[in-house]
KOLDRENGU-454829 format. One record per residue (C-alpha): residue in three letters; y, z, x. Coordinates in nm, 3 decimals. Each point is the difference from the previous one (the first is absolute). Example, Ala and Ser with C-alpha at 12.3 -4.5 7.8 and 13.67 -1.06 7.14 Angstrom:
<rs>
R code      yy      zz      xx
R  ALA  -0.450   0.780   1.230
R  SER   0.344  -0.066   0.137
</rs>
This chain:
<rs>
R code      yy      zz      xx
R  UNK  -0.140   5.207   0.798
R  UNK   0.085  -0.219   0.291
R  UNK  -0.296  -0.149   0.004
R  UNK   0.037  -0.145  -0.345
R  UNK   0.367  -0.094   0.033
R  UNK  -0.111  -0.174   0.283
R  UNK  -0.282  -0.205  -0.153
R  UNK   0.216  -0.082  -0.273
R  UNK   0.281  -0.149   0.275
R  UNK  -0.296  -0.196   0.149
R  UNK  -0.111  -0.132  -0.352
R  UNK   0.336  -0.130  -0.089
R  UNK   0.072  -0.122   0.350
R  UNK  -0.305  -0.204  -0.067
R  UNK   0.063  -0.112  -0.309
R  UNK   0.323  -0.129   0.117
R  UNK  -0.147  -0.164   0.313
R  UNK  -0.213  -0.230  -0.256
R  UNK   0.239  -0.054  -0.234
R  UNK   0.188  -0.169   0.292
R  UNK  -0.294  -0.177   0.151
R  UNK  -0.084  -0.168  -0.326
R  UNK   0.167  -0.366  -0.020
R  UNK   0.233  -0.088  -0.227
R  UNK  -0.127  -0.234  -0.274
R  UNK   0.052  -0.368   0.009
R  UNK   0.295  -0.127  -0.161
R  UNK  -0.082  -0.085  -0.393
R  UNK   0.101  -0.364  -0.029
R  UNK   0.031  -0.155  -0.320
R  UNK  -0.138  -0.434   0.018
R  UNK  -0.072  -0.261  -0.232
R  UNK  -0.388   0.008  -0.038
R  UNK   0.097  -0.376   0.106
R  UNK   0.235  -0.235   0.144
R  UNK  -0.127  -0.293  -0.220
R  UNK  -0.068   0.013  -0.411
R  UNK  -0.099  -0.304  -0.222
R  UNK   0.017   0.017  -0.342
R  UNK  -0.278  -0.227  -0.230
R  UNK   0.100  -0.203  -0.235
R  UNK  -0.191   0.161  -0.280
R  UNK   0.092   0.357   0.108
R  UNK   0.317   0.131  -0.231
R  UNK   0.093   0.277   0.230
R  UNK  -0.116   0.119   0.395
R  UNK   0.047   0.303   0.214
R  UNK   0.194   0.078   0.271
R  UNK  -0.077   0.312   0.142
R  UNK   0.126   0.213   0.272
R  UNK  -0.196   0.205   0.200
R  UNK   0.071   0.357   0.218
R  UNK  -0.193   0.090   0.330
R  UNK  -0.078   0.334  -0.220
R  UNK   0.119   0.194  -0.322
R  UNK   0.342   0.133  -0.077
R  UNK   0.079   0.313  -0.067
R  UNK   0.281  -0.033  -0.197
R  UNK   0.115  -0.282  -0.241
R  UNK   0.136  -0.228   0.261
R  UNK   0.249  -0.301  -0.113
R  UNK  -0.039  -0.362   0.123
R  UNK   0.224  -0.273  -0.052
R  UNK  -0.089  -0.397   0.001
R  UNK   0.244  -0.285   0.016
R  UNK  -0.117  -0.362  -0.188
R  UNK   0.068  -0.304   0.158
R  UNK  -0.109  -0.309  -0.220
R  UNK  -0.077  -0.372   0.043
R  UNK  -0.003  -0.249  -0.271
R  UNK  -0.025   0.275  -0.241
R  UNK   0.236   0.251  -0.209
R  UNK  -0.052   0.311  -0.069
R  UNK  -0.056   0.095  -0.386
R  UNK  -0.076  -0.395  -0.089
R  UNK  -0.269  -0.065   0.176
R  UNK  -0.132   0.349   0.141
R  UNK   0.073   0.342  -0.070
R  UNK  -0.119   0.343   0.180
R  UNK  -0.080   0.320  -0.095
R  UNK   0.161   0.248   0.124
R  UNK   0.324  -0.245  -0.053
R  UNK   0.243  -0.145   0.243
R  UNK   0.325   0.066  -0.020
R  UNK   0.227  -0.228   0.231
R  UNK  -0.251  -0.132   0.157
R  UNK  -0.152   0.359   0.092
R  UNK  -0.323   0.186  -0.153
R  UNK   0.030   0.364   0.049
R  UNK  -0.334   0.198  -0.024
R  UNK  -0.126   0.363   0.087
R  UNK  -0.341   0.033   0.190
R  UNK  -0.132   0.329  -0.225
R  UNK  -0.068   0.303   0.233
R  UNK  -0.376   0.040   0.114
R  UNK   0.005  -0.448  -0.007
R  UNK  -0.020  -0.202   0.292
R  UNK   0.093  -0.312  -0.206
R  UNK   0.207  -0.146  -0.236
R  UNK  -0.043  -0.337  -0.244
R  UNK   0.257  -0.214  -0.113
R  UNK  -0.149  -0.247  -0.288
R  UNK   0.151  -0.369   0.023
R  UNK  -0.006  -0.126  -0.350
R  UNK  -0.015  -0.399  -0.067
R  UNK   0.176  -0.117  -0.339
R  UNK  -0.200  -0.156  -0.211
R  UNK   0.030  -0.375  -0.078
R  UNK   0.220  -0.061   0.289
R  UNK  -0.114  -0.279   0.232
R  UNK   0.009   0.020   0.381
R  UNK  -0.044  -0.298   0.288
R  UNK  -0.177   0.266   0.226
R  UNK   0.197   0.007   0.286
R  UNK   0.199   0.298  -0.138
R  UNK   0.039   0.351   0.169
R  UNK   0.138   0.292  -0.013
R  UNK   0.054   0.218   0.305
R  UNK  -0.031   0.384   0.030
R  UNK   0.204   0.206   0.254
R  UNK  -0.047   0.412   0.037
R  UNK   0.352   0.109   0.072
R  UNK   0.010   0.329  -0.006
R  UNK  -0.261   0.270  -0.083
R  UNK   0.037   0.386   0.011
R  UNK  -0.049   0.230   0.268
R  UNK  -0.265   0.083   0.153
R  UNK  -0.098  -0.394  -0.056
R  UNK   0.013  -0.189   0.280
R  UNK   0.010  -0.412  -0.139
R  UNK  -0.276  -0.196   0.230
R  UNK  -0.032  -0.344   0.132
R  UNK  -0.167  -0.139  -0.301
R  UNK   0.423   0.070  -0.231
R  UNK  -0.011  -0.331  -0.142
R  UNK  -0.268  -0.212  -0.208
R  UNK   0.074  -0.328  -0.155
R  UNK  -0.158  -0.092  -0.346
R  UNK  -0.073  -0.344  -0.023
R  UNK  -0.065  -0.143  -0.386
R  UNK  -0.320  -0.123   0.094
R  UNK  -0.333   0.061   0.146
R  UNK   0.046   0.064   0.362
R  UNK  -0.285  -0.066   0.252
R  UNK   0.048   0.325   0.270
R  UNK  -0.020  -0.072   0.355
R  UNK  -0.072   0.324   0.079
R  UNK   0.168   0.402  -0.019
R  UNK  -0.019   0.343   0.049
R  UNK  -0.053   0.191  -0.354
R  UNK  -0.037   0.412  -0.009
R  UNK  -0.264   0.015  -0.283
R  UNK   0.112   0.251  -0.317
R  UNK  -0.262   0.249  -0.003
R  UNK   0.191   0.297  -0.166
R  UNK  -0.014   0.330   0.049
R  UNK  -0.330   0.214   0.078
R  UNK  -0.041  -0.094   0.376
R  UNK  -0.358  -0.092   0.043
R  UNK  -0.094  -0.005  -0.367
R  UNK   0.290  -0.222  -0.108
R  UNK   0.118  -0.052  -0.344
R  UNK   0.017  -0.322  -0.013
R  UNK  -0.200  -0.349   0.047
R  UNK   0.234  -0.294   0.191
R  UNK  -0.123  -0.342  -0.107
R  UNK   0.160  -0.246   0.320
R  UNK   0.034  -0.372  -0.044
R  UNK   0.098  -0.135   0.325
R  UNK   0.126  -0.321  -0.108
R  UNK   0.247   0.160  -0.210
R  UNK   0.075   0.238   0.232
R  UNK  -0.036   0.265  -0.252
R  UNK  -0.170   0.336  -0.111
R  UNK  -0.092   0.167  -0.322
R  UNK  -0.068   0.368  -0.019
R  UNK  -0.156   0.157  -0.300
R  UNK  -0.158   0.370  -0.089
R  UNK  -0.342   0.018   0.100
R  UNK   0.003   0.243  -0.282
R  UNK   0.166  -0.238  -0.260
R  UNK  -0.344  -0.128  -0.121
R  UNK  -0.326   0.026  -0.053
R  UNK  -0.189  -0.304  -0.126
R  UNK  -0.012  -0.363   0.142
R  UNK  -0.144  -0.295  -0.257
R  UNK  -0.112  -0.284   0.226
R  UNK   0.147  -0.336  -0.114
R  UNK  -0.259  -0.192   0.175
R  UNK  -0.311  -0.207  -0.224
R  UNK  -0.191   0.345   0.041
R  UNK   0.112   0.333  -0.254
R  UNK   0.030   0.267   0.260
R  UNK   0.231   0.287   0.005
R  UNK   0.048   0.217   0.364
R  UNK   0.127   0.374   0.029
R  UNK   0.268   0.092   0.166
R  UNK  -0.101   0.026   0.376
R  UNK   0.288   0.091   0.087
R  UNK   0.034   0.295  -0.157
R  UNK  -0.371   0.094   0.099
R  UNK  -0.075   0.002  -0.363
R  UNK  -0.390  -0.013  -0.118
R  UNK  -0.212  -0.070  -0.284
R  UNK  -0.342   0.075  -0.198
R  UNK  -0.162  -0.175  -0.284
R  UNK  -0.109   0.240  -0.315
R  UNK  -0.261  -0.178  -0.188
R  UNK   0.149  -0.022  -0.304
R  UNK   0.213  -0.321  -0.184
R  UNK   0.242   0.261  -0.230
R  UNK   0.268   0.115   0.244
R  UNK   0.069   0.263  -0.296
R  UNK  -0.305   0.162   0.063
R  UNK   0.043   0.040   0.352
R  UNK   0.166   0.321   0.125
R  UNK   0.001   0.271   0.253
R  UNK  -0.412   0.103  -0.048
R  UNK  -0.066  -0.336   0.104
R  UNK   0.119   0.014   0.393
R  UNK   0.021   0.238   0.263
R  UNK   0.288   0.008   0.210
R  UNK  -0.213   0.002   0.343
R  UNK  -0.121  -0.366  -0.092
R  UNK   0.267  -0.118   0.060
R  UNK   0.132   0.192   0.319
R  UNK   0.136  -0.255   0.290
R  UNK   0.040   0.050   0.337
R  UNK  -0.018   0.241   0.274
R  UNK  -0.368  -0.009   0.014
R  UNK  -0.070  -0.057  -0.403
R  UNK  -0.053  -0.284  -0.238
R  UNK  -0.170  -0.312   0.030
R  UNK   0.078  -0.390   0.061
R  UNK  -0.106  -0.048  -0.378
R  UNK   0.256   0.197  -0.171
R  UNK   0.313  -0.240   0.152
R  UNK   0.031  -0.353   0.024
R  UNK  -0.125  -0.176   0.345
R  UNK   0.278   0.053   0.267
R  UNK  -0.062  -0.374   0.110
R  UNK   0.068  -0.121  -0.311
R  UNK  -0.278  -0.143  -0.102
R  UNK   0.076  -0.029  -0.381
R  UNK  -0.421  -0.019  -0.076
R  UNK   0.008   0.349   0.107
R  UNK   0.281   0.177  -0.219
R  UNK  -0.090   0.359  -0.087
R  UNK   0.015  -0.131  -0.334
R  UNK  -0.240  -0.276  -0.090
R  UNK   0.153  -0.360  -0.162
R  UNK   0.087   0.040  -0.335
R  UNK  -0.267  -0.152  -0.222
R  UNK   0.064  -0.252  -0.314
R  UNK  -0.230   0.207  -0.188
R  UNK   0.179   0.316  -0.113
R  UNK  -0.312   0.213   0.010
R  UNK  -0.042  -0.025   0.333
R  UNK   0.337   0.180   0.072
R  UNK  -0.039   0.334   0.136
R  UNK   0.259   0.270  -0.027
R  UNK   0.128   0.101   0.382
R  UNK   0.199   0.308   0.100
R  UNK   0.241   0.011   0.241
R  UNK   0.183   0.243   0.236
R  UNK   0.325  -0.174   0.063
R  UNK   0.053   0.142   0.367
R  UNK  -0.216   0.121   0.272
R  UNK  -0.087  -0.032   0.357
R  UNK   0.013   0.399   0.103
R  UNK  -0.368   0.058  -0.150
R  UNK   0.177   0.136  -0.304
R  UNK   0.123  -0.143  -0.329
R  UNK   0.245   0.144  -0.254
R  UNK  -0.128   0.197  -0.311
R  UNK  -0.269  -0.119  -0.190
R  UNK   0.208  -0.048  -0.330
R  UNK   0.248  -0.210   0.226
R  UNK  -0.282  -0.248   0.048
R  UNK   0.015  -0.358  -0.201
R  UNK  -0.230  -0.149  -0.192
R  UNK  -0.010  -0.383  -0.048
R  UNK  -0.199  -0.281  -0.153
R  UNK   0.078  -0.401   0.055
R  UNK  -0.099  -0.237  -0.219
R  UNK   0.088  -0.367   0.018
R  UNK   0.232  -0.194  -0.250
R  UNK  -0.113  -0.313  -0.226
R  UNK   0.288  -0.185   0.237
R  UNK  -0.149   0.088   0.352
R  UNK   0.208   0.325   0.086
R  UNK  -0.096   0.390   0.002
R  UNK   0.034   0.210  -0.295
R  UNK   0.041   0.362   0.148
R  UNK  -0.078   0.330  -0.139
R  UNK   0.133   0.323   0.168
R  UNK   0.075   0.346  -0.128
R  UNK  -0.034   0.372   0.211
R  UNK  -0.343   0.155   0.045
R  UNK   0.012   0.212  -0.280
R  UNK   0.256  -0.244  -0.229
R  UNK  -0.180  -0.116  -0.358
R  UNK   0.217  -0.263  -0.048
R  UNK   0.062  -0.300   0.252
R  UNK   0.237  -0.244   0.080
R  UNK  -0.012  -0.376   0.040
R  UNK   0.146  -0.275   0.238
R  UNK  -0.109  -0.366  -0.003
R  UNK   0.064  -0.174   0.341
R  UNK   0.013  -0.346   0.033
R  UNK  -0.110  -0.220   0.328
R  UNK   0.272  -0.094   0.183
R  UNK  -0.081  -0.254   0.258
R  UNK   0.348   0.048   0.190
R  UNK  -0.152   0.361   0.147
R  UNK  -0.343   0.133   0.129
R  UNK  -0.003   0.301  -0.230
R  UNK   0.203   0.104  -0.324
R  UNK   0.048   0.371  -0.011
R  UNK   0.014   0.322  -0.208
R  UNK   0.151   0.345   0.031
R  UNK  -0.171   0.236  -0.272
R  UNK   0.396   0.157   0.012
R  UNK   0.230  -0.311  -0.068
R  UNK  -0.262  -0.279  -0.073
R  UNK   0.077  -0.332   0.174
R  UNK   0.121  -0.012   0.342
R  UNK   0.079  -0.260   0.234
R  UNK  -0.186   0.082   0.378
R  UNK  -0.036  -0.262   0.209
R  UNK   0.194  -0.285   0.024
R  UNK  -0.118  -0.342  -0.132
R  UNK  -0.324  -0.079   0.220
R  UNK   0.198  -0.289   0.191
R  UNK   0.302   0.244   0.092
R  UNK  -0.155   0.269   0.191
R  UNK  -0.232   0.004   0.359
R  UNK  -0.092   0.340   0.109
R  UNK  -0.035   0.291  -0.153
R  UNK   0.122   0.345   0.202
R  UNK  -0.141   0.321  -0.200
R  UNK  -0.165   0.333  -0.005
R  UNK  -0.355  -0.044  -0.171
R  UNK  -0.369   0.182  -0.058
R  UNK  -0.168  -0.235   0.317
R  UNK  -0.278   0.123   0.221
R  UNK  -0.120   0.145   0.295
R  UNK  -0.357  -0.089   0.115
R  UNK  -0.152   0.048  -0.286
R  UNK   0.229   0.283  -0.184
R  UNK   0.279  -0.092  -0.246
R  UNK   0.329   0.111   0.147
R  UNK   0.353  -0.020  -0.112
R  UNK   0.203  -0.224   0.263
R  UNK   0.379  -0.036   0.056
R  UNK   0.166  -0.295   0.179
R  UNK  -0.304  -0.259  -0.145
R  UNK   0.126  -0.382   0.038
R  UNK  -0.192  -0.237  -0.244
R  UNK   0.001  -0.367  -0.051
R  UNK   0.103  -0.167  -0.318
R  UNK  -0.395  -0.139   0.010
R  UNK   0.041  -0.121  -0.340
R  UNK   0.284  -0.198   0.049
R  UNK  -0.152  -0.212   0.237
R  UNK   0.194   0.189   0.331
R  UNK  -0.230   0.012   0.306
R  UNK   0.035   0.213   0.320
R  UNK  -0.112   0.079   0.357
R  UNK   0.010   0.208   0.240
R  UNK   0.137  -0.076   0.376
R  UNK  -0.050   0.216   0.278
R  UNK   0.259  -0.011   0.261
R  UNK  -0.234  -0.075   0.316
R  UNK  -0.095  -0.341  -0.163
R  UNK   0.379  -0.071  -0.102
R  UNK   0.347   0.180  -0.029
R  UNK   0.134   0.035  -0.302
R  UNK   0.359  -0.170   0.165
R  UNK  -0.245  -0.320   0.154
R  UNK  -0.186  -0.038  -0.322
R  UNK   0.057  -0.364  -0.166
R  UNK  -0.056  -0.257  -0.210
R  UNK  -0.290  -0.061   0.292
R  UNK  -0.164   0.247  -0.059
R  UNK  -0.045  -0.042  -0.388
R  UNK  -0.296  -0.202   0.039
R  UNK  -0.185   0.253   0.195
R  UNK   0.060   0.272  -0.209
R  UNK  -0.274   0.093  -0.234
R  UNK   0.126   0.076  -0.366
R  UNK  -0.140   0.227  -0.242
R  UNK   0.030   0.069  -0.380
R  UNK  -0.101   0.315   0.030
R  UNK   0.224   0.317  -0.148
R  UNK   0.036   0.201   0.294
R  UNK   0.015  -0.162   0.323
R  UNK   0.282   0.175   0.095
R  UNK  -0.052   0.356  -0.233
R  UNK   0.035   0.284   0.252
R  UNK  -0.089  -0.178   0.317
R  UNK   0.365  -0.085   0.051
R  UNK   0.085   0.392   0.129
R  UNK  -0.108   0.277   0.148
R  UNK  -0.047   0.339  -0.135
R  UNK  -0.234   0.180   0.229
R  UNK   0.129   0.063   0.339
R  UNK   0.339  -0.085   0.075
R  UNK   0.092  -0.112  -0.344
R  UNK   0.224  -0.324  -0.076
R  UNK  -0.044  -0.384  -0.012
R  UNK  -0.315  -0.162   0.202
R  UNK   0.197  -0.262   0.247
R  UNK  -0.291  -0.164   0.094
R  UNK  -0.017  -0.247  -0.338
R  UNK   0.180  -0.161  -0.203
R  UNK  -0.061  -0.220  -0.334
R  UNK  -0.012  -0.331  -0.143
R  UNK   0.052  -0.071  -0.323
R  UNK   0.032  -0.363  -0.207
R  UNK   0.112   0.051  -0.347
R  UNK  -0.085  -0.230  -0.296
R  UNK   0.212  -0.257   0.097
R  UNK  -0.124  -0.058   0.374
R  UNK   0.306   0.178   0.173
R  UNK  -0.162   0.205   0.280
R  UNK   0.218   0.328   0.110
R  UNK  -0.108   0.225   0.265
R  UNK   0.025   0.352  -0.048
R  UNK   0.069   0.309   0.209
R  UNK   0.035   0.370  -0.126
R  UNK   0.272   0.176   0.207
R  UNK   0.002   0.324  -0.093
R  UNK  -0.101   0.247  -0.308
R  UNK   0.031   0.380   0.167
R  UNK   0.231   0.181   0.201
R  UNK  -0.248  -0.054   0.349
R  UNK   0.098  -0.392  -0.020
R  UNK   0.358   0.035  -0.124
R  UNK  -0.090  -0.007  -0.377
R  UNK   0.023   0.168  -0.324
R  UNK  -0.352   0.110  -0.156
R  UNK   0.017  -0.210  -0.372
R  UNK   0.263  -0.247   0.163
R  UNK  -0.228  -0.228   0.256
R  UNK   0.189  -0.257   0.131
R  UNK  -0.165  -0.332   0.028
R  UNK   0.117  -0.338   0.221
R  UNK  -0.123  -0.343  -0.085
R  UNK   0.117  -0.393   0.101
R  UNK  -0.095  -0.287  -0.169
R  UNK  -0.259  -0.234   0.229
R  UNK  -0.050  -0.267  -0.176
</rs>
């Protein structure tokens, strides 16, 4: 009997022993995702967003105090939540590490440009901890960044992150959306193509028939369209370099006939896929105007439904949840320069489901490279060194080659990134950290870049 009280002393001494020798968590600081915000003169309303070194627990309060130049509050701008006095009182919801207030420009009112208005955190709840980024100004016009520190919105999910962050480093701003919030993309290019949803690993075969109403559960088998760990094929997604002659699905044709039916399992990427009568079945057609006519309904549905997209040349793709129809994804093709994302990718010559993937907005005319630190620092390199830097278009220069995850896991130090956006403004770009080895928060990279030239 001794024996056992005794081992159960020892366990509990133990237990208590590494309770004490783990270290206390970093303090959770609450920052402006920047210290610098332009706002275009055809937007009608912008973002300011606040973001947490991790998730609350609790519903946590934050207060904001407005400080305005050449403008009044309620004539020419309004915000949601409201200000009152000057103040904008918001709650971060528990299991959020962020928190968006909307700036709202009224309509018809004319502005010289050189209007601002200035944010201040003063106070947030405890256990918050406000940062060195507690103020942002918002200038009324397009802004030209000269450089910042932004911790990218991944969501929650850790290494399979919810969300999609669209950066724009001239802006100095982000855009997160659901990986999950859609499923089809209708290219706006001269070519009719549509892409799947890489992001959410999602995958695709044709049925050779031309009435989606005859199409149903007898005509697939789940295991065709199986991704990852070891199963599925390059065919059955769209090209992970983005080459849009290669889409899983082939350009729509004018000619209607030649317009397969295609299935779809909306999420994948563990060599699964959900059930069979969860699967989608679709068929594109184009319009007499020179959009996409689509067709979509469940596996075993007799009845579809219809969407007609039209090109819009403002973005790469258009795009299409089969739950809530239109959706806006990315941001318009000139207002976005890297992509950070989980996505089906590869490795050697397996499809694999990635997390932490950077890609460049190839489309939108952005170009990259890669710098390794024992040709030049990251700190040294300048507007000299532009000219020696070789730029691709290619969509993943930087994908996963920015971090480690073998080994001692955490951000590579060795490189860095170059990037010129669509206008010729050249930012180099360091990843600081994105899991706890380098300081970070797994879905919450943080990411360092200075304008060059």
């Amino acid at each position: 009997m001794k024996k056992i009280l005794y081992l159960f002393l020892g366990l509990a001494l133990a237990t208590s022993a590494c309770k004490k020798s783990d270290p206390p968590l970093p303090d959770n600081q609450i920052n402006f995702s920047a210290a610098t915000l332009g706002f275009e003169s055809t937007s009608a309303s912008t973002d300011v967003t606040l973001n947490l070194s991790r998730a609350v627990d609790v519903a946590t309060p934050v207060s904001i105090i407005l400080t305005t130049t050449g403008v009044t509050y309620g004539t020419e701008f309004s915000t949601a939540p409201a200000a009152t006095g000057g103040t904008i009182s918001t709650t971060i919801p528990a299991g959020s590490s962020s928190v968006t207030v909307k700036v709202n420009k009224t309509a018809g009112v004319f502005l010289n440009g050189n209007e601002s208005v200035s944010f201040k955190i003063a106070t947030a709840g405890s256990p918050l901890v406000v940062g060195s980024t507690n103020q942002l100004k918002l200038s009324f016009a397009a802004i030209t960044s000269t450089g910042t520190t932004l911790t990218l919105n991944g969501g929650t999910g850790g290494s399979a992150a919810v969300n999609s962050v669209f950066v724009d480093f001239s802006a100095n701003t982000q855009t997160s959306v659901l990986r999950s919030g859609w499923d089809l993309g209708f290219y706006n290019g001269t070519d009719f193509r549509v892409i799947l949803n890489n992001t959410n690993a999602a995958s695709v075969v044709a049925v050779n028939k031309t009435d989606i109403n005859q199409v149903s559960a007898s005509d697939v088998t789940a295991a065709s369209l199986e991704l990852g760990f070891g199963k599925g094929t390059f065919s059955i997604f769209d090209d992970v370099n983005g080459d849009l002659t290669k889409t899983a699905i082939p350009a729509v044709s004018a000619t209607d006939a030649d317009n397969k039916v295609y299935v779809i399992n909306r999420a994948g990427g563990s060599g699964t896929t959900s059930a069979v009568t969860d699967f989608y079945k679709i068929r594109v057609l184009r319009t007499s105007i020179g959009g996409y006519t689509l067709q979509y309904a469940k596996l075993n549905e007799t009845t579809f439904k219809t969407i007609t997209i039209a090109k819009n040349t403002s973005y790469n793709f258009n795009y299409v949840s089969f739950d809530t129809g239109a959706v806006n994804v990315e941001p318009t093709k000139d207002h976005w320069d890297i992509q950070w994302t989980y996505s089906i990718y590869y490795t050697g010559t397996t499809p694999y489901a990635f997390a932490d993937l950077v890609f460049t907005n190839y489309l939108g005319n952005v170009s990259s490279a890669e710098v390794l630190t024992s040709t030049v620092s990251y700190d040294a390199y300048s507007t000299a060194n532009v000219a020696t830097t070789t730029f691709s278009t290619a969509r993943d220069v930087i994908s996963s080659n920015w971090r480690a995850t073998t080994g001692t896991i955490g951000v590579k130090t060795d490189r860095f990134y170059v990037v010129k956006d669509a206008s010729g403004n050249v930012y180099k770009v360091k990843f600081i950290s994105f899991t706890t080895n380098d300081g970070g928060t797994r879905g919450y990279p943080v990411v360092q870049y200075a304008l060059v030239k």
